[in-house]
C-alpha positions in Angstrom: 124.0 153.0 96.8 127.7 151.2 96.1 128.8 148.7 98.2 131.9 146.7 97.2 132.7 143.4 98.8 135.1 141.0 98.7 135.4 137.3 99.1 137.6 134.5 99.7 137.6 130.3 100.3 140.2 128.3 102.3 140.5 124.4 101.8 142.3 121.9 103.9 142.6 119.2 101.4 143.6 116.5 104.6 140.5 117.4 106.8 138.1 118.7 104.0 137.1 121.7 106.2 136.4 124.7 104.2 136.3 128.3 105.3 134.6 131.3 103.6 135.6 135.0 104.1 133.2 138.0 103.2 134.2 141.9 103.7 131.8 144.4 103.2 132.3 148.1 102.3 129.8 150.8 101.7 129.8 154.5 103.1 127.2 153.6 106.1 129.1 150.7 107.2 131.6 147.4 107.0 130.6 143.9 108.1 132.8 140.9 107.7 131.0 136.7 107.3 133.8 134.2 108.4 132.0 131.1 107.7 133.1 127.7 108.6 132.0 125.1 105.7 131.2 121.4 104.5 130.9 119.7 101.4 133.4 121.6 99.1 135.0 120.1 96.7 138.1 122.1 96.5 139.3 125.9 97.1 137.7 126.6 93.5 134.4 125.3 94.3 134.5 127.1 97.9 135.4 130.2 96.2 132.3 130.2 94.1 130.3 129.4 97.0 131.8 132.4 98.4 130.4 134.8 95.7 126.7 132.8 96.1 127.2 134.3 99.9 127.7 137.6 98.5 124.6 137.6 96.7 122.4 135.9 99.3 123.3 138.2 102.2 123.0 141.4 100.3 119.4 139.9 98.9 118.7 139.1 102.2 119.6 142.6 104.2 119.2 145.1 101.3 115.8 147.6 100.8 116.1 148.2 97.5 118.0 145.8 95.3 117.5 147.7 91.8 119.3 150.7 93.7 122.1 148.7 94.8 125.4 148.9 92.5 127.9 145.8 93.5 131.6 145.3 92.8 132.7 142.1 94.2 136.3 141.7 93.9 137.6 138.3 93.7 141.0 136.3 93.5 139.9 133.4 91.7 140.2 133.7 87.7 138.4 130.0 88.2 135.5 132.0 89.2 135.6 134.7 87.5 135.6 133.1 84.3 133.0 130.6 85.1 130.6 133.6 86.2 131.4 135.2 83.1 131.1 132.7 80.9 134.6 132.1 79.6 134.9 129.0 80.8 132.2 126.1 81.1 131.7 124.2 84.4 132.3 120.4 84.7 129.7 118.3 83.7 130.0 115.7 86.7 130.6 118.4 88.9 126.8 119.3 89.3 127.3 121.0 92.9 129.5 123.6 90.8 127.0 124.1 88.0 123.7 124.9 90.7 126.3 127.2 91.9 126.9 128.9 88.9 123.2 129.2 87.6 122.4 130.6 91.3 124.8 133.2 90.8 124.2 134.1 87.6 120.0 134.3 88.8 120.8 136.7 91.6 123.1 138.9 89.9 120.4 140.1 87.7 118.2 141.1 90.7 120.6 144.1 91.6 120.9 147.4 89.2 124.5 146.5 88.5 126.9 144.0 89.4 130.5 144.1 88.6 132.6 141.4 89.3 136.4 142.0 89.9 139.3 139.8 89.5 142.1 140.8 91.7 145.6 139.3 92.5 145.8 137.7 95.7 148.3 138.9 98.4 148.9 142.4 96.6 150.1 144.1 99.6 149.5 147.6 101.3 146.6 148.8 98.4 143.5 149.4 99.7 142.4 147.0 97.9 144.9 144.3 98.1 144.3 144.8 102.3 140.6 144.4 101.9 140.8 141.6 100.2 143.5 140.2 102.4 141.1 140.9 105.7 138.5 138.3 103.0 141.3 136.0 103.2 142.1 135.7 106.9 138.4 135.5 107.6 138.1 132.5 105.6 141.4 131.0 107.3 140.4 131.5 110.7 136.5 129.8 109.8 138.5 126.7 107.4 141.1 126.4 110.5 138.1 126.9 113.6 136.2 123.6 111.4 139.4 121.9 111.7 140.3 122.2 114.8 136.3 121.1 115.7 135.9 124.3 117.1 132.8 125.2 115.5 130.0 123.7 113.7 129.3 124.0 109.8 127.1 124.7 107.2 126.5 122.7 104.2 127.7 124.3 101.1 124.8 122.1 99.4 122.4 123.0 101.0 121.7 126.4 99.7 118.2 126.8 100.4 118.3 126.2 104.0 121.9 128.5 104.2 120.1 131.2 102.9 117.2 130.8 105.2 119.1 130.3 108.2 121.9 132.9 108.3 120.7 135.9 106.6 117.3 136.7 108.2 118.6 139.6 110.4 118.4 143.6 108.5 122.5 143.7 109.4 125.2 142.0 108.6 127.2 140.0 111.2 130.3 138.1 111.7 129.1 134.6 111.5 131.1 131.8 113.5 
């Protein structure tokens, strides 16, 4: 089965409320993950936590991982190289490099992942407006933290993330 997905991180720098925004495409069905968030560093480090998302909800809500082929399109060449090992993560940013080595770990767990670097805000392509719909989900859960409309996850605490939001067989919008 193919299923391509595609993610997105907002930052507020002033408020330090972070957003993440996951679309999901595959012939059965779409779901969409807006997903208010603590803890990030920057839009960089929200971004990668955004592909660990990815991972963990298709893990979590998947049959048959080894039949699953993945393309995850991203925005972020940060992320993209990291992932891909072009470029090497901070040393004193440990929170980054847990991220990375999770990432890498799950990836292998599916029969094929293929991770896509895409311009941002590329207009009326399909794939420019999927990843734009990424991008307003992660705005409207970065802006709803803000504005203390909603409560948060912990972008370090992984683990209990994992455990917590992606027990259910479907995916759902998360707020």
């Amino acid at each position: 089965m193919k299923v391509s997905v595609f993610c997105d991180a907002s930052f507020d720098r002033k408020s330090r409320a972070g957003g993440v925004g996951v679309y999901f495409q595959s012939r059965n069905e779409d779901a969409s993950v807006s997903m208010p968030v603590t803890g990030m560093l920057d839009c960089n480090h929200g971004e990668l936590f955004a592909l660990f998302v990815v991972l963990v909800s298709l893990e979590r809500n998947a049959d048959d991982l080894k039949s699953l082929h993945v393309t995850v399109y991203v925005d972020s060449d940060f992320v993209f190289e990291l992932v891909n090992s072009k470029r090497e993560p901070s040393p004193e940013r440990f929170n980054e490099n847990m991220l990375v080595s999770n990432i890498k770990s799950n990836m292998q767990k599916f029969k094929a992942v293929e991770l896509v670097c895409l311009k941002s805000h590329q207009g009326k392509s399909p794939l420019g407006m999927a990843n734009e719909h990424a991008d307003r989900l992660a705005k409207k859960a970065m802006r709803n933290l803000r504005d203390n409309k909603v409560t948060s996850v912990n972008l370090n605490d992984t683990e209990a993330l994992a455990k917590q939001l992606f027990t259910t067989t479907t995916y759902a919008e998360v707020s």
